[in-house]
Structure formats: structure tokens, C-alpha cells
C-alpha positions as CSV (number, residue, x, y, z in Angstrom):
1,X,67.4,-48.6,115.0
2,X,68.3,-49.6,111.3
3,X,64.9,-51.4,111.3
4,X,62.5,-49.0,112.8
5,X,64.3,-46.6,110.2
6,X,63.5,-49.1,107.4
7,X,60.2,-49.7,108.6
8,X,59.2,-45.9,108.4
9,X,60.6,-46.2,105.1
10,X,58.1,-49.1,103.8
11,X,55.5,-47.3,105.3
12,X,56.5,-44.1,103.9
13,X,56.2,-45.5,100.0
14,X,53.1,-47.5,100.8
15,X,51.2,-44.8,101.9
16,X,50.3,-43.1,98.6
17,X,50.4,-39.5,99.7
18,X,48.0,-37.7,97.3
19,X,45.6,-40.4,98.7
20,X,46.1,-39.5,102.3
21,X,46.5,-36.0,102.1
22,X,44.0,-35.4,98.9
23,X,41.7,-38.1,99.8
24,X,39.8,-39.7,96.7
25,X,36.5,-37.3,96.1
26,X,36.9,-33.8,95.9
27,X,33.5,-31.4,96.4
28,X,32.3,-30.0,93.2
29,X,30.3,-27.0,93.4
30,X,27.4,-25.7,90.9
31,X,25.8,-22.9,90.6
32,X,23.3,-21.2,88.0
33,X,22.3,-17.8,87.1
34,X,19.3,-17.9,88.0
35,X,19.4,-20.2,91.1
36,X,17.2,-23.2,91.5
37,X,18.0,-24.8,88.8
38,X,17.9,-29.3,89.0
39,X,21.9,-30.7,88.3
40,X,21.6,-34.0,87.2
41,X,25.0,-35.9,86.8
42,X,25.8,-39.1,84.5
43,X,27.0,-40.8,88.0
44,X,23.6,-40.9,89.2
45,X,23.9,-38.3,91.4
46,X,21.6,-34.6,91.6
47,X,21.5,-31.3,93.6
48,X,19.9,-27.8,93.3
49,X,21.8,-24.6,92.4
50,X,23.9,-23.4,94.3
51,X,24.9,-26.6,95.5
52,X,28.1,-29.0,96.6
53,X,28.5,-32.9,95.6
54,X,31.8,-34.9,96.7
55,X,32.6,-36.9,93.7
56,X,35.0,-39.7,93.3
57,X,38.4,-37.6,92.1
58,X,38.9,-40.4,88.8
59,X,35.4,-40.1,87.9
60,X,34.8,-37.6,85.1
61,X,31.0,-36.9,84.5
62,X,28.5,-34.6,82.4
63,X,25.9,-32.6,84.3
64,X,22.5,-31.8,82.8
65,X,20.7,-28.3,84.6
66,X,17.7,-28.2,84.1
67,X,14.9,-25.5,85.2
68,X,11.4,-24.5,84.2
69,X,11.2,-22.1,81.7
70,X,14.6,-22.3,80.2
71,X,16.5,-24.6,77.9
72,X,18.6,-27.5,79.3
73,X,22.3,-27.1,79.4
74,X,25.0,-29.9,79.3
75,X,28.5,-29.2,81.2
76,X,31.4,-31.8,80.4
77,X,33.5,-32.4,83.9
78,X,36.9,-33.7,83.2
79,X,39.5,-35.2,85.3
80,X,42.9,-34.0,85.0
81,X,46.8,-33.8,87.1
82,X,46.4,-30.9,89.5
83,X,49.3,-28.9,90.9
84,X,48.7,-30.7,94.6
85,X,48.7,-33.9,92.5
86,X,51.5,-34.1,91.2
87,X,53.1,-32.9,94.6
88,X,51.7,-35.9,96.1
89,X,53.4,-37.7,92.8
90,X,56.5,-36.5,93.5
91,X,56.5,-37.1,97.3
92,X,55.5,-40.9,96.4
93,X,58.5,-41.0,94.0
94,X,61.4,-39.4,96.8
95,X,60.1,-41.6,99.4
96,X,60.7,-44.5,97.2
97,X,56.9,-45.4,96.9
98,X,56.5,-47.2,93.6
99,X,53.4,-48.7,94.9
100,X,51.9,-45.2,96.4
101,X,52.2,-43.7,92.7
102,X,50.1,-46.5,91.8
103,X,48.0,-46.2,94.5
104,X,47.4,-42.6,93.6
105,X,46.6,-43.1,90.0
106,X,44.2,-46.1,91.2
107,X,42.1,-44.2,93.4
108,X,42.3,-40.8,91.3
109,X,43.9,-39.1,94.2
110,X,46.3,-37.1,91.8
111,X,43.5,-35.5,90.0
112,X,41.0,-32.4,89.7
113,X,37.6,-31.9,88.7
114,X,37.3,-29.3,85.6
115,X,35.5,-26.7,85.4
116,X,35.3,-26.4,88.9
117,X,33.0,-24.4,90.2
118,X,30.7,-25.8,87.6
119,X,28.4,-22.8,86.2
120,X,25.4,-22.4,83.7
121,X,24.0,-18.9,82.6
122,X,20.8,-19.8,81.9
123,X,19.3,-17.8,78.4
124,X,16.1,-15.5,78.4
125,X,13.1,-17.6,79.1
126,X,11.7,-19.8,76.5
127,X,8.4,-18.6,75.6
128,X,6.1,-20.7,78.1
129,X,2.4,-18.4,77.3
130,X,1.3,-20.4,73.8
131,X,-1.3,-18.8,72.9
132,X,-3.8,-19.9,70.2
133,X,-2.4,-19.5,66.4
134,X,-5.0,-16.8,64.8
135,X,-5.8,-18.2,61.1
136,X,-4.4,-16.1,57.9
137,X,-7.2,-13.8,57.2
138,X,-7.1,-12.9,53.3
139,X,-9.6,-11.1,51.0
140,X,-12.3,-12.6,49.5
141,X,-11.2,-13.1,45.8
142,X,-13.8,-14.9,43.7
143,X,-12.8,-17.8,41.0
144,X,-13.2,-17.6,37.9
145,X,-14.6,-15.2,34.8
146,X,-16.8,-12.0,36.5
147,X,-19.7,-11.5,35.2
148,X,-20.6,-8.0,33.1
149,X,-23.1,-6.1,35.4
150,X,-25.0,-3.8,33.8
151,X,-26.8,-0.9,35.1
152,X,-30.4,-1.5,35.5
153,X,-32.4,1.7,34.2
């Protein structure tokens, strides 16, 4: 008995909880007003507004969006200790699981994804019609000393 107990035990602290019941990627969604627009992340991976990626939990990213007609927009995702987390943290720490922490701040499994929904408001359109620049038109001012005209009789 005393060993089955201890065995649950081990297993208990090796099993990194915020691994198990987080899992390492979390689904990121983005969205852009207006829709359609191309997100291109710095971890190789791209979608179309509105949209869902899983992305590895530890991996913190920028995203580029991207659509015709408007100026690009950069979005900086960061990683950082959510709520469940740390639950899964603490749980490693009561069950004695030294190793599961570990395990959990390996894999990223204690963190979130922020901003999350990821969203761009895309500004009024650039101004795509370029139409031909019309030259300055000035008077015609002659150079130089005018002449005296005199009446002709």
C-alpha cells in the first residue's frame, strides 16, 4: 500500500500540471476592422482576419496585418504568468513536484498570450487613385526693362 501511495506520489510531481491540463500552445485569435486583412507573424506563421492560430504558449511574437489599401500595422504579442498558470504552479509545488514546475516553465505551459484577441483598426484608406500632378500655371511676366510704347498717330 505504502508503495502504490508513493508511486502516485512521484507521478503526481512529475507530471507538470499546467502542462497537462494547459497543454503548451494556446489559440490566438485576430481580427481586423475591416476583415480580410493578411496576419503575418515573426514565427513564420499567417492567417486572414478573423482568424485562430495555436501558438507555442513560451513563444512571444510580433504580427504584421496587412491589407490593400491601408497602412501596415505591427502588434507586439507577449508571454506572461496567467491566473490558470500559476494554479498549475502551485499544484506542482503541493504535490511536491520540483521537476513539474520546471517542466512547466520549460514548455511555457504557465503562460498567456497578450493581447489576446489580437485586434487592428485599420485607418481610412490610403489614397490609392494617383492621379497626374497638373503643373503650376503662373502669369506670364516678361524679364527685363519694358519698352516705352508710343502711340502711333
Amino acid at each position: 500500500m505504502i508503495r502504490i501511495f508513493a508511486s502516485l506520489l512521484l507521478a503526481g510531481g512529475l507530471a507538470a500540471c499546467g502542462t497537462v491540463t494547459r497543454g503548451t500552445e494556446e489559440q490566438v485569435s485576430f481580427h481586423s476592422s475591416p476583415d480580410g486583412a493578411k496576419a503575418q507573424t515573426t514565427i513564420g506563421l499567417a492567417c486572414v482576419t478573423p482568424c485562430t492560430m495555436d501558438i507555442p504558449r513560451k513563444k512571444a511574437f510580433q504580427v504584421t496585418m496587412t491589407k490593400e489599401g491601408y497602412e501596415p500595422q505591427t502588434v507586439d504579442v507577449k508571454t506572461k504568468v496567467s491566473g490558470g498558470g500559476a494554479a498549475g504552479v502551485a499544484g506542482n509545488v503541493l504535490l511536491g513536484g520540483v521537476i513539474g514546475v520546471g517542466v512547466d516553465m520549460a514548455t511555457g505551459a504557465a503562460l498567456n498570450h497578450e493581447p489576446n484577441p489580437v485586434f487592428v483598426d485599420f485607418e481610412a484608406p490610403q489614397n490609392t487613385s494617383k492621379s497626374p500632378e497638373q503643373p503650376e500655371v503662373k502669369p506670364y511676366q516678361p524679364k527685363g526693362p519694358q519698352p516705352l510704347r508710343t502711340p502711333v498717330s
